[in-house]
C-alpha positions in Angstrom: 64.2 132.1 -44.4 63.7 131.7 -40.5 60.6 131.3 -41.1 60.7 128.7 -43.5 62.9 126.5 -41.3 61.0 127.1 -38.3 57.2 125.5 -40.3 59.3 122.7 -41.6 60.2 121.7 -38.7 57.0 121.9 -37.2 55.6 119.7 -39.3 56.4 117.4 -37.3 54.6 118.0 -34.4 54.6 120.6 -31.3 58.4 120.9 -30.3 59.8 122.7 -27.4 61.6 125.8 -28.2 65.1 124.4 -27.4 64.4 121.4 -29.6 63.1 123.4 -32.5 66.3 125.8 -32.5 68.4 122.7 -32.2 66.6 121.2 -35.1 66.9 125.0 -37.1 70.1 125.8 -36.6 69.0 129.7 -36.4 71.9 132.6 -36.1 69.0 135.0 -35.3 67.6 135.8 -32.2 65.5 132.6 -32.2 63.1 133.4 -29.5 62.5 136.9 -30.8 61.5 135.1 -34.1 59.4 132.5 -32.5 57.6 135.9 -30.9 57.1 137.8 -33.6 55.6 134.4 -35.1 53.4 134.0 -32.4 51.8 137.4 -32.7 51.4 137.1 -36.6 49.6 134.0 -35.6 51.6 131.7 -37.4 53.0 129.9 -34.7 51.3 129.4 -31.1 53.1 129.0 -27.7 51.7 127.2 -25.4 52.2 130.4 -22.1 49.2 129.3 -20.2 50.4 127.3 -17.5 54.1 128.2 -17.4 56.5 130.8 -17.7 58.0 131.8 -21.6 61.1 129.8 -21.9 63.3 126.9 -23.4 60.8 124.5 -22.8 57.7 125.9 -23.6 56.2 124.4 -26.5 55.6 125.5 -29.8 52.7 124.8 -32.0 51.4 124.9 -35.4 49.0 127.8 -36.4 
C-alpha cells in the first residue's frame, strides 16, 4: 500500500521528501520506506550533493 501511494504521487514529478509524506499521508516510518525503495531501485534520492533529509528530493525510477 505504501508503495502504491508513494508512485502515485510521483507521478507528478520529483518531490521533496517532506512534500511527498505530506501528500501520502503515511503512518509508517516514511523515510525508512522511501529507503528501502531507493535500494530496490524503484524510487531514486537525489544524496549527491547534500545530506539525507526532509528536503532531499525524491525521484522516479
Amino acid at each position: 500500500m505504501e508503495r502504491l501511494k508513494i508512485s502515485v504521487a510521483l507521478e507528478d514529478g520529483p518531490q521533496s521528501i517532506i512534500q511527498l509524506q505530506d501528500r501520502t499521508r503515511l503512518t509508517c516510518d516514511f523515510v525508512g520506506a522511501l529507503c528501502a525503495l531507493a535500494c530496490e531501485g524503484l524510487v531514486r534520492l537525489d544524496i549527491y550533493d547534500t545530506a539525507l533529509g526532509p528536503h532531499t528530493i525524491v525521484l522516479g525510477p
